[in-house]
Each structure stands twice: as C-alpha cells, then as structure tokens.
C-alpha positions as CSV (number, residue, x, y, z in Angstrom):
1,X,16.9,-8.2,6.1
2,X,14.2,-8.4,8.9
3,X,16.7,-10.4,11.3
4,X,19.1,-7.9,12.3
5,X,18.2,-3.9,13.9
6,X,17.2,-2.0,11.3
7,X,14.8,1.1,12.2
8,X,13.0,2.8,9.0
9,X,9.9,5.2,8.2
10,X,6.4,5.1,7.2
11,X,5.5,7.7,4.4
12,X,3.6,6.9,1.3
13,X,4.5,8.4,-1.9
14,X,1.6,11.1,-2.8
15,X,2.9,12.8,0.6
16,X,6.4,13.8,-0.9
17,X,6.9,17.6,-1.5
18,X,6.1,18.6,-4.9
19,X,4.8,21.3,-7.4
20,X,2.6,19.0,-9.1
21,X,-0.2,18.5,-6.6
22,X,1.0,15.2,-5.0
23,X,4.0,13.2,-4.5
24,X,5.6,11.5,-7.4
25,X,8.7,9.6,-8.1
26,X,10.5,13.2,-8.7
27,X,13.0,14.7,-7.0
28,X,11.4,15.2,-4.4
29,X,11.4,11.1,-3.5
30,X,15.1,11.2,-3.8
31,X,15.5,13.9,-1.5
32,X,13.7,11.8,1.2
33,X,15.9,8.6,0.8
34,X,18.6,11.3,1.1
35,X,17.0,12.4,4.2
36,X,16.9,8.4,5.6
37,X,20.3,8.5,5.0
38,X,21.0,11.3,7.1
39,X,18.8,10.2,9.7
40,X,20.6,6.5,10.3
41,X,17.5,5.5,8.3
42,X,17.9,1.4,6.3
43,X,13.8,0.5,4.7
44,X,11.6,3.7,3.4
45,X,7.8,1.7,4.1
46,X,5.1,3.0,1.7
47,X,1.4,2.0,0.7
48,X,0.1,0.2,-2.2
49,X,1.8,1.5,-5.5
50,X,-1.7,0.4,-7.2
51,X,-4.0,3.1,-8.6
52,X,-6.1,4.3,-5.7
53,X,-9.8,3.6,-5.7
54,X,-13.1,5.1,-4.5
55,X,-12.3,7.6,-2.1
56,X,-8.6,7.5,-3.4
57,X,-8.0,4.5,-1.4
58,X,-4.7,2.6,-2.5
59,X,-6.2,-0.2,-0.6
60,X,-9.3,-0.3,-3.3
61,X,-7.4,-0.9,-6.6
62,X,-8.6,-1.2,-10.3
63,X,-5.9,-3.1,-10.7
64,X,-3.4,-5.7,-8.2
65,X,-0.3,-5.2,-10.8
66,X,-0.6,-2.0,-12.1
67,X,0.9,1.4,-10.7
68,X,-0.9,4.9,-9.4
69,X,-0.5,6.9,-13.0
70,X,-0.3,9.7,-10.3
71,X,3.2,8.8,-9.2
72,X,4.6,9.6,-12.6
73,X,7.5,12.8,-12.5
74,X,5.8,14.6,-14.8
75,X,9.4,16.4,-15.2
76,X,10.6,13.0,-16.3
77,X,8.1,13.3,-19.5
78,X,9.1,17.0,-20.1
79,X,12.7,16.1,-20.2
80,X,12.4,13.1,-22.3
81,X,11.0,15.9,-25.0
82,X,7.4,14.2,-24.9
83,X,5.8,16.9,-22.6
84,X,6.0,20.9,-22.8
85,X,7.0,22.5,-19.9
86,X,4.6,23.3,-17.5
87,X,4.1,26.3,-14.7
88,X,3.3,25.2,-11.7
89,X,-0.7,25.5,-10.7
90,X,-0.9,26.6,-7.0
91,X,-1.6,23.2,-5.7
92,X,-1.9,22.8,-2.1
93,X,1.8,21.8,-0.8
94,X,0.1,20.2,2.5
95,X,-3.1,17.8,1.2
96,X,-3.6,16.0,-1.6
97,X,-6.3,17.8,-3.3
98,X,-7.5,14.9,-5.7
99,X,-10.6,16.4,-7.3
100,X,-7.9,19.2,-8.9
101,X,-4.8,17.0,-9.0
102,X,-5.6,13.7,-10.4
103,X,-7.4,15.3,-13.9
104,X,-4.5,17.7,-14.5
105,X,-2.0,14.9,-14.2
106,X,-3.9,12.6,-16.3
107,X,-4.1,15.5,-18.8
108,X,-0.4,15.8,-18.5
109,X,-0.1,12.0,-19.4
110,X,-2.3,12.3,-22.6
111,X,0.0,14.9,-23.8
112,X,2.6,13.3,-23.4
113,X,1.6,10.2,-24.8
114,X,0.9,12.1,-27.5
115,X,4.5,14.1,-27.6
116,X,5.7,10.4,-27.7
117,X,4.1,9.1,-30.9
118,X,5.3,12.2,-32.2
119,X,8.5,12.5,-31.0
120,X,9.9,9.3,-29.5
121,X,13.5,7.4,-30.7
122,X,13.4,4.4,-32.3
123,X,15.0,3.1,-28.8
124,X,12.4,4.5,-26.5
125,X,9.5,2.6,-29.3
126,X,11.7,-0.3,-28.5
127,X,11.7,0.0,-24.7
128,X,7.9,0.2,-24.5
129,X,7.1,-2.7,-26.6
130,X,10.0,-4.9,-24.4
131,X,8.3,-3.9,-21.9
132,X,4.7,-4.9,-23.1
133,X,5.3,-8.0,-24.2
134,X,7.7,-8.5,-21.0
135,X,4.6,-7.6,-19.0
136,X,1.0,-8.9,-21.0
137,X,0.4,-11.9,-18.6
138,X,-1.3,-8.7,-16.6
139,X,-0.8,-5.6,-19.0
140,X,-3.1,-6.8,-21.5
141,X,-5.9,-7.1,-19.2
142,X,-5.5,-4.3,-17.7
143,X,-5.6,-1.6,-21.0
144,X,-8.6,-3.5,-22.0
145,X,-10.2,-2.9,-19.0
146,X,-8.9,0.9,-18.4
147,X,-10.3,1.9,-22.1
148,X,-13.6,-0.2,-21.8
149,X,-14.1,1.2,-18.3
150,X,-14.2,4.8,-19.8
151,X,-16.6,3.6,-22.4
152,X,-19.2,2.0,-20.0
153,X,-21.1,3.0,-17.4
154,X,-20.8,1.5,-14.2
155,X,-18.9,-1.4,-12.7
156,X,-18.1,-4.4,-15.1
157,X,-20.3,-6.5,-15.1
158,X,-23.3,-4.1,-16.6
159,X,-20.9,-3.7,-19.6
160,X,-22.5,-5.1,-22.8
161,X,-22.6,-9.2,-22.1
162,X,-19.9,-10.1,-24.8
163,X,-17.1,-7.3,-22.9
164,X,-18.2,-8.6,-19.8
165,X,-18.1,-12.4,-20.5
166,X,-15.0,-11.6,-22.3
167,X,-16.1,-12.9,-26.0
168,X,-13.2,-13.7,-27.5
169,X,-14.3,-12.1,-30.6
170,X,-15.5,-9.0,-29.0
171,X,-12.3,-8.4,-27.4
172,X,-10.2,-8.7,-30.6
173,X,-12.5,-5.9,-32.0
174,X,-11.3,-3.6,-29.1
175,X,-8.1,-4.3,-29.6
176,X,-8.4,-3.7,-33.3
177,X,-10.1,-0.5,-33.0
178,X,-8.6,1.4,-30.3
179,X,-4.8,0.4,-30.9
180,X,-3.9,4.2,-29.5
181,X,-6.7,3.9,-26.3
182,X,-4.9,1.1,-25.3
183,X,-1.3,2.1,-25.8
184,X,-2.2,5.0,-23.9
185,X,-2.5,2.8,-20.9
186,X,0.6,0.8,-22.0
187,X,2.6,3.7,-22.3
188,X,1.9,5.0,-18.6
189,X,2.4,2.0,-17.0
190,X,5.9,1.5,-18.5
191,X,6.9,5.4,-17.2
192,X,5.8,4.1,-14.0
193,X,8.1,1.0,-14.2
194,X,11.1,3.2,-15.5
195,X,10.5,5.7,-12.7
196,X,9.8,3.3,-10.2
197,X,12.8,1.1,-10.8
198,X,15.6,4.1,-10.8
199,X,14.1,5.3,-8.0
200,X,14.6,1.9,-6.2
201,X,18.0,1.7,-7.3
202,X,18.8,5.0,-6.0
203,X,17.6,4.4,-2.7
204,X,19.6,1.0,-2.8
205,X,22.7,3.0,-3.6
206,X,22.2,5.0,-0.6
207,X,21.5,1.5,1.6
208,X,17.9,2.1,1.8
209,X,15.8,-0.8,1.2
210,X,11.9,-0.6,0.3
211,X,8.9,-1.8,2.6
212,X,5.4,-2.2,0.1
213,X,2.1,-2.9,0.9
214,X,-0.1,-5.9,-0.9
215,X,-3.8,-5.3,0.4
216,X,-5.3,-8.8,0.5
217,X,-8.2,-8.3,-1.0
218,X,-9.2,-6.6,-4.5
219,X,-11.9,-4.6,-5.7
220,X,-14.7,-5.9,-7.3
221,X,-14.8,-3.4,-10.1
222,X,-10.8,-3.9,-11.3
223,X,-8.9,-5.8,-14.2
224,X,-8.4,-9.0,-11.9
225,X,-11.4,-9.6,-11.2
226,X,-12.7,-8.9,-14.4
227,X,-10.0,-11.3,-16.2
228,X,-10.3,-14.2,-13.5
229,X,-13.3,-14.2,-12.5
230,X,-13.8,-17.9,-11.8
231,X,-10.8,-17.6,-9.5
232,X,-13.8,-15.3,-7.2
233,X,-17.1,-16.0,-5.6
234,X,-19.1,-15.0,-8.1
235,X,-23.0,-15.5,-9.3
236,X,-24.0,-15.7,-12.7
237,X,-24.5,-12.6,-13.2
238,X,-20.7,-12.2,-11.9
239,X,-21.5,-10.4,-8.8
240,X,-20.3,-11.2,-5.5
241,X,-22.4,-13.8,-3.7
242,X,-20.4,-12.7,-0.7
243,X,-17.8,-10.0,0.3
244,X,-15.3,-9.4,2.6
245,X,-15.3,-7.9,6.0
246,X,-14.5,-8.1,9.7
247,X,-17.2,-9.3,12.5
248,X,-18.4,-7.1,15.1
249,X,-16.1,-5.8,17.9
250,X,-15.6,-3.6,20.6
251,X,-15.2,-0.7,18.4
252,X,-18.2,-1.6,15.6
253,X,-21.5,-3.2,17.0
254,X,-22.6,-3.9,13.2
255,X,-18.6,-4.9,12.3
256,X,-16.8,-3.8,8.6
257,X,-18.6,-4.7,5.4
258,X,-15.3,-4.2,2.8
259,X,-17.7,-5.4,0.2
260,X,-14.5,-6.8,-1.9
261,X,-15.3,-10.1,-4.1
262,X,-13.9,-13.0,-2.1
263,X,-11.5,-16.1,-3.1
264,X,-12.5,-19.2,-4.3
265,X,-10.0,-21.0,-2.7
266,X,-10.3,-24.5,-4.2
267,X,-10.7,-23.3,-7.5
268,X,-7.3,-21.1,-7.3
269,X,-5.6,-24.3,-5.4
270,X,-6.2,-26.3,-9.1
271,X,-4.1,-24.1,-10.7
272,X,-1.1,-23.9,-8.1
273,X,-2.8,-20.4,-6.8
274,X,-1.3,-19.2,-10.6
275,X,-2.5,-16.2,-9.7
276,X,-1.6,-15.2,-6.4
277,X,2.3,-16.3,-7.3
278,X,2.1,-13.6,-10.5
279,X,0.8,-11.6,-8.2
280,X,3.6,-11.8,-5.5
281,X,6.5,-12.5,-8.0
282,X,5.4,-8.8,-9.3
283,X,5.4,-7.3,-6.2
284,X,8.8,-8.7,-5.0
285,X,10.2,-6.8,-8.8
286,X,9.5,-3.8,-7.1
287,X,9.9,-3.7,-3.4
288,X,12.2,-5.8,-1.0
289,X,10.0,-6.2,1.6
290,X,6.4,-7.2,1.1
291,X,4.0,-5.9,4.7
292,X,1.1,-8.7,3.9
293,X,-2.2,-7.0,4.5
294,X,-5.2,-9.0,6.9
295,X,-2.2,-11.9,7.2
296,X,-5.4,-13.6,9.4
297,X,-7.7,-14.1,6.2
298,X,-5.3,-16.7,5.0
299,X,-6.3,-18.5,8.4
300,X,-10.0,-17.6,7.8
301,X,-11.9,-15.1,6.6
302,X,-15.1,-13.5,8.0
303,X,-17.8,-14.1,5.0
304,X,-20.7,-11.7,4.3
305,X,-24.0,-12.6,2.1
306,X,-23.7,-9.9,-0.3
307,X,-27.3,-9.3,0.4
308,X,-26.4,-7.9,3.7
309,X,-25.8,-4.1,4.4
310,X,-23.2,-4.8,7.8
311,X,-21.1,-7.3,8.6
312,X,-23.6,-8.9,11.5
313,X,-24.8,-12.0,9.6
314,X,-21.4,-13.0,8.3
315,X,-19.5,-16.1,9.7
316,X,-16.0,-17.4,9.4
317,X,-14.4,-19.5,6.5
318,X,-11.6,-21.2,6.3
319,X,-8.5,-19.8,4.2
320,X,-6.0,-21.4,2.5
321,X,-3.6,-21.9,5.5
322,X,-0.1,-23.2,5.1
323,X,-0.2,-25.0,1.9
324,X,-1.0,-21.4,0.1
325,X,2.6,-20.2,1.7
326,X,4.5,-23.2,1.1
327,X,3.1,-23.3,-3.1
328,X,4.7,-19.5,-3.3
329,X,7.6,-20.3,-1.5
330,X,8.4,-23.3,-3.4
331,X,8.1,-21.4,-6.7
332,X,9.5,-18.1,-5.8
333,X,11.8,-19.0,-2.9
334,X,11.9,-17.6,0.9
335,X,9.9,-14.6,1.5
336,X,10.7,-11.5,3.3
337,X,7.1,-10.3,4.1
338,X,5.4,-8.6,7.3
339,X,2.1,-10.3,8.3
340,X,0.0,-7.9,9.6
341,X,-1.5,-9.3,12.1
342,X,-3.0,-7.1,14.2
343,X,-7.0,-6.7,15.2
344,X,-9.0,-10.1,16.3
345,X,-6.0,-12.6,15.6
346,X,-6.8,-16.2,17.2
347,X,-4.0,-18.7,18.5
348,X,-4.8,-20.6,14.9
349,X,-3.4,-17.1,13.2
350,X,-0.2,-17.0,15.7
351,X,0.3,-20.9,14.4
352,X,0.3,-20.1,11.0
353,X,2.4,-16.9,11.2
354,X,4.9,-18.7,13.5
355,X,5.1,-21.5,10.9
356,X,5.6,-19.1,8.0
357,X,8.3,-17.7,10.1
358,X,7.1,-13.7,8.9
359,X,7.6,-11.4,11.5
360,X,4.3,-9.9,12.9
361,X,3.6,-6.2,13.9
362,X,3.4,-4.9,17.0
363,X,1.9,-1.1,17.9
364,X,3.2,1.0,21.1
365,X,-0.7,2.9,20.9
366,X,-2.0,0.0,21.6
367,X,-0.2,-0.6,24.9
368,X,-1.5,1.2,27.2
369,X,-4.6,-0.9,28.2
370,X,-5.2,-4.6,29.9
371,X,-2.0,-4.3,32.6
372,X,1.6,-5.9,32.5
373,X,0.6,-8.6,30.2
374,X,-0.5,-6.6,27.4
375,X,1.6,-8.1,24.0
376,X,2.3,-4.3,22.8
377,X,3.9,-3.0,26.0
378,X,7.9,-3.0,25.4
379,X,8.9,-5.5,27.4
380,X,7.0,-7.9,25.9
381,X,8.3,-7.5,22.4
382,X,9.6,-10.6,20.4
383,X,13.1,-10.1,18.1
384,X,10.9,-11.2,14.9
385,X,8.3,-8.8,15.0
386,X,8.1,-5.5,13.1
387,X,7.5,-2.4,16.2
388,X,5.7,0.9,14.8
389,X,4.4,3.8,17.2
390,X,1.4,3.7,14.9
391,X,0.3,2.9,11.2
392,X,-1.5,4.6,8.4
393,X,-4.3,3.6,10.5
394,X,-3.8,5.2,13.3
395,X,-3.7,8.3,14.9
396,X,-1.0,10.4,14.7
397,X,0.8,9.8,17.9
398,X,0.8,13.6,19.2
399,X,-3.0,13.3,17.9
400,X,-3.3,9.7,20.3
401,X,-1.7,11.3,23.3
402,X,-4.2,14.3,22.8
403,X,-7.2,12.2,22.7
404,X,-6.4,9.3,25.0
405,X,-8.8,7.6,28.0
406,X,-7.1,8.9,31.3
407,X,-6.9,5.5,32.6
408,X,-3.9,5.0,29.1
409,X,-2.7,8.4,30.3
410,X,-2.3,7.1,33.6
411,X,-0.3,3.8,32.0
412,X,2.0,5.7,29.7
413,X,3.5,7.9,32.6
414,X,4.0,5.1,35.1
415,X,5.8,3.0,32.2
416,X,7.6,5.7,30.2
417,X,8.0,8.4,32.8
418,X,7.0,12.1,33.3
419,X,8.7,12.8,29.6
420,X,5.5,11.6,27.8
421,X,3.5,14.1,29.1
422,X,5.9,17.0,27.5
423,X,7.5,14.8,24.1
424,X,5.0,11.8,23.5
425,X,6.0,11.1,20.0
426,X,9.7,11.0,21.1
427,X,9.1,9.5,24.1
428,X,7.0,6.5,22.4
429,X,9.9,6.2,19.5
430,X,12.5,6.3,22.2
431,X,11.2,3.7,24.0
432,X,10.7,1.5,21.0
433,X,13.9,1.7,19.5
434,X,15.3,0.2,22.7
435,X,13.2,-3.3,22.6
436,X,14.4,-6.2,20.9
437,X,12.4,-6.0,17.7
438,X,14.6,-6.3,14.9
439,X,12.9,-3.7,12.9
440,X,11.2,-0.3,14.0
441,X,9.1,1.7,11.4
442,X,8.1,5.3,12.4
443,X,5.4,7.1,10.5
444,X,7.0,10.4,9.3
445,X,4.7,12.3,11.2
446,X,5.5,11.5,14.3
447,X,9.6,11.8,13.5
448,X,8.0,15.4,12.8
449,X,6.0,15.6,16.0
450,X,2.7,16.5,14.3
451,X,-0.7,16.4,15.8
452,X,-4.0,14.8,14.8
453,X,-4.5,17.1,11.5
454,X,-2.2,15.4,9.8
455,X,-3.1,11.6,10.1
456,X,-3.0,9.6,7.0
457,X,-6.7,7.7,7.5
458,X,-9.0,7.0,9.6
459,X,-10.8,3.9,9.3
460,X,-14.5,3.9,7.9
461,X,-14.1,7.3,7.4
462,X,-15.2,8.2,3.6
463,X,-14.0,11.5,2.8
464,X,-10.7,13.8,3.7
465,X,-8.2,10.2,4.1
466,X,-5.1,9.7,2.0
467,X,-4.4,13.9,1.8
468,X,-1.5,14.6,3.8
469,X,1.5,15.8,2.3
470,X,4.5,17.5,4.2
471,X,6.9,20.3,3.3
472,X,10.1,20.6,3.4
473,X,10.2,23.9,5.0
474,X,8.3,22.4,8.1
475,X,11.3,20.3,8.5
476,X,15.0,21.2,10.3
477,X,18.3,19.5,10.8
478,X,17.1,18.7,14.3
479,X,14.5,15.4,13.9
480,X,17.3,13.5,11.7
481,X,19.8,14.4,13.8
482,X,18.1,13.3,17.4
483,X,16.9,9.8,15.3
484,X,20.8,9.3,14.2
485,X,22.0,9.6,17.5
486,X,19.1,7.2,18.7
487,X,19.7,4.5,16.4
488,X,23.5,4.8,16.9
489,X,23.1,4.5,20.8
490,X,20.3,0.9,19.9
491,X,22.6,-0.8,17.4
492,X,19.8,-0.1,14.5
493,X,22.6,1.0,12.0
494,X,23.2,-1.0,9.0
C-alpha cells in the first residue's frame, strides 16, 4: 500500500462537520471520504481513536484498545430506537468546545443505553454479548476500570488497596454489583466498533484506505496500566519510578517531561511482548495503516526519575530494538506502519527503521534551514518515506509561512520560486507531490489554505489544542478540484 504514489489527508475525526458538538462517525465522515474521492484522494490519516485524556489529548488515553465514546453518531442510537430524537444545541461548528460537548454526549449515551435495555431485539442483545466475549482479553479491564474510576478519587493507585492490587475477590464483588455500570461501558464501546467498522468499509468501497495513530506510550492513570502493571516500571506503591520524556534541545533548555509510566522491557520480552501484539493485532482490526508514534523509543528511550520536575536529569535507555519487530511480525505477519521518526533520531534509529523496512516521515516546514543537504528539502526525498507539508504538530502551513525566520523566507523563494510568497500552502503541496515519496499526506487545513488559528496543537501547550473543526460552507469545488488535477499530472492516482 505504502510502495506505490498514493497522496491522502490529515484530519482527525472530532474536526468533521456536525450538529452534535464534534465530529463523529455520522454523516458527516462519509461525506469527507466522499470528498477524498472527488479530490483523487486513496488513505484518510487520523489521530488516535482512543478516548482523549487530560487536556483532551488523544495521545493521553485511559485506555490503548478502547475508542473516544465521543465519536459515537448519536443519530445512529436515535435510529436504532434506543435514543429520542434530539434538537440540536448551538454548538460551535468551528472548535471543539469540550467542557459543553463531552457531558452532553455522554448524557446522550446513558440514555441510550438505557432505551437499549428497554427496547433492544433479541439480535441486537446478541450482537453485544458476541462482541463482549469476542473482545474481554481488553474489554473486561477496561469497564472495571471506567466504573471504579467514577467511584474513586484520583488516579489508580489511591483506590482502596484490594481495587488497586486487583484482589481477585474484590473484583468479583464489582462485577457482581454493578452488572448495569459495567455494561454501560460494554455497550458504548460495541457502538463504537459497529460505527467504526461500517464507516471503514464505506471508505474502502469508495478506494479510500485508513492511516491511525498508535501513541507509544500510555498514561499512567488508564486500564493498561492498571491491568498489567508488572509489564511497567513501577514502585510498590505502583507509581512510576520513572517516566517518559525527551532530553533537552534547541527548542527546550529543560527538555519534555511526558510523565507516562515506562516499559519494562525484559519483563514484557518473557511473555513474547503478549501485550504489545494484542495491542497491534487491535489496531490493525481497525485501520490499514498504522503511523507508529516516537518509532526512536524502540531504539532507546530517554528515562526520567520520577522525582524530577524537567527532563534535565534523565539519560538514555535502551529499547527493545529489532527483536520487539520481528516477535510481532512473526505472529501477525508484515506490517504496513509509518515510523515517525522525526525530532533527535541517531544513525542507530535510521538502522533499525531501515531494517524494519517502515517508511519514515519527512516534513517540507522543516526544510528550509541547514543548506542543500538538509534531509527535508525535495530533492533529497527517498521513495519509502511518507512526505507531509506539516503534522498535527505543526503549524498550519499559511500560519508557518506567516511566522517564519527571514533567513527560511529567504530559502523557500530561491528553492520554490516567487509563488510561495503569494500561495505558500499550494506551493509547499505542489512541490511535494512532485518528489519521489510514495505517499504524501496533507493536513486538511492547508488543502483549505487556512492560517495559524486553525492549527490542531501546539506542543507543551496545555489549553485551546485538539478544537479545530471545519465547515462545510467554508469549503468550494475549487481545492478538490486543483488537488485532482495535481495528483493526475504526479501519477498519485490509485
């Protein structure tokens, strides 16, 4: 799939159009792959389908296998006679406004969880039980942990020692007495699955295959860890004796404390990383390409005393390397993931990529610095590499051109030409389309020609990330059209 020219875009699922507040697996997603189509468009890229985390984070997950309740069609329920209908309530159509959206929709489910013990056919009580008992190896663990987390005050391991230990006999009483808690969780997560699944096969219908996201770390507070916690670097008291993070760098003189538990390696490596291959196998159920987040930490990982409050005193540990890959590939076959290896990525890192075979990725904003040599400029593009204008990460790249050094201004215009001053988005995409990367993702902003306001993240940044929805009335016939024509003219069409 990532071996011949293929071009595709960048947009998560909470920034689909929608009346409900944020973007679900409605209408409004099949619309889009219907707009891919139109514009010569073959791999829809999104973020983590997890549920989002502190600062409604996709990348800082309760839960590795389990999917955003806030990507349920709500329509879906009302239809399926579970759910009243609803009026619409004056939701932003352009940000995310979680703090409103995300109790109304979990409102929404309750309902409709109860219209469903009310009103369901004997074939939809089937379906969710298949799919419970298909799904417990994770599924059980994570309703425990959902209904015990809205019982208990703060992260896991201040629960009552018996939950938190995971007594055997204390966990039997849960189950025992909250039968409906816990199908509650159950229930959403099989709607999710349903959703999820006909969406997929509609956008593989219409030749559009899926690009997802698998953050390498987890959060510390989330059924994984909770479940297998020998499987992390863990004190008695099961919290982290050190975190995750990256080391000082030109951009941070105190580095990135992530503060996520880390690995232990060896101890995961007894049990065939049983894990990690659930983990993947899952993912690979629901998406068709897998972009491999921090790719380097499987080389080594930069370790932080948990003690610390930057990432100055940390040092590097070695990962799992090669032997990790070659386990899952073994069991689950080859592989189509993106190692993203971008940031401080050491010859070691290239090694291990190269002998994995994934394609890396490659960013056109980050070209335009360090002269003729610099591994981002066009010309200097590999076939098996994955080429973006920019990530979630980045700027906007309207926003970039706005805000870049003179010196990269300077760059851009003798490489790319006078255009870039007047159409840097479409110059940038231009330009990539025509290397010899295999595969170009665009983030959907930038197709749009949007400026800084409407970036997805910014790194370290706590509040205000993740918002940014679109509207279909900002959008015309022109930006699918000019991006059919390009990809005709570069051979990207399927």
């Amino acid at each position: 799939m990532l071996s011949r020219r293929t071009s595709g875009v960048l947009l998560h699922i909470t920034s689909l159009p929608g009346p409900h507040g944020s973007g679900d697996f409605g209408v409004g997603a099949r619309h889009f792959v219907d707009w891919l189509v139109s514009a010569g468009q073959s791999l829809w890229q999104i973020l983590p389908l997890s549920p989002a985390g502190p600062g409604n984070s996709p990348y800082q997950s309760v839960s590795a296998f389990a999917g955003s309740p806030l990507l349920v069609d709500l329509e879906d329920l009302v239809q399926m006679g579970w759910l009243p209908w609803m009026p619409t309530q004056g939701f932003d159509h352009h940000r995310c406004d979680f703090e409103r959206v995300a109790p109304w929709r979990m409102a929404s489910l309750r309902k409709a969880w109860d219209g469903f013990n009310l009103r369901a056919t004997p074939e939809s009580r089937a379906a969710l039980a298949d799919f419970c008992t298909e799904h417990a190896h994770w599924l059980d663990d994570y309703a425990l942990f959902m209904v015990l987390s809205e019982r208990h005050v703060g992260s896991w391991p201040q629960w009552p020692a018996p939950l938190a230990r995971r007594d055997a006999q204390a966990l039997d009483e849960v189950r025992q007495q909250s039968p409906k808690a816990l199908g509650f969780w159950q229930f959403v997560q099989w709607r999710f699955w349903v959703q999820w699944q006909a969406l997929r096969g509609y956008a593989h219908s219409r030749g559009v295959q899926i690009v997802g996201d698998a953050p390498i770390f987890v959060a510390h507070h989330s059924a994984d860890v909770w479940a297998h916690a020998g499987q992390f670097l863990l004190d008695d008291d099961f919290e982290p004796q050190v975190v995750a993070g990256v080391p000082p760098d030109y951009f941070s003189a105190t580095g990135q404390r992530w503060g996520n538990p880390l690995y232990n390696w060896p101890a995961m490596a007894q049990n065939g990383y049983r894990w990690w291959k659930d983990r993947v196998a899952h993912l690979f159920k629901q998406v068709d390409v897998v972009r491999l987040d921090h790719f380097r930490g499987f080389e080594a990982h930069w370790e932080i005393p948990a003690s610390e409050p930057t990432a100055v005193a940390g040092q590097w540990q070695t990962g799992p390397g090669l032997p990790f890959f070659a386990e899952l590939q073994q069991e689950l076959g080859p592989l189509a993931i993106i190692a993203e290896d971008l940031g401080l990525i050491t010859p070691e890192v290239n090694a291990l990529r190269e002998a994995c075979g994934y394609p890396g990725m490659r960013i056109l904003q980050f070209a335009f610095g360090g002269g003729p040599g610099n591994p981002y400029l066009p010309h200097n593009l590999e076939p098996n590499c994955v080429a973006y204008t920019g990530t979630h990460d980045n700027d906007t790249t309207l926003g970039w051109w706005r805000t870049a050094s003179s010196h990269d201004k300077a760059t851009a215009r003798a490489y790319l030409g006078p255009a870039v001053d007047t159409e840097p988005h479409w110059t940038l995409i231009h330009a990539l389309s025509q290397t010899v990367a295999h595969t170009v993702v665009l983030p959907f902003q930038d197709v749009l020609g949007l400026d800084g306001k409407h970036r997805m993240n910014t790194p370290g940044q706590a509040t205000g990330c993740w918002e940014w929805r679109f509207d279909w009335r900002q959008i015309d016939h022109r930006p699918a059209e000019r991006l059919l024509a390009m990809v005709r003219a570069h051979g990207r069409i399927p």
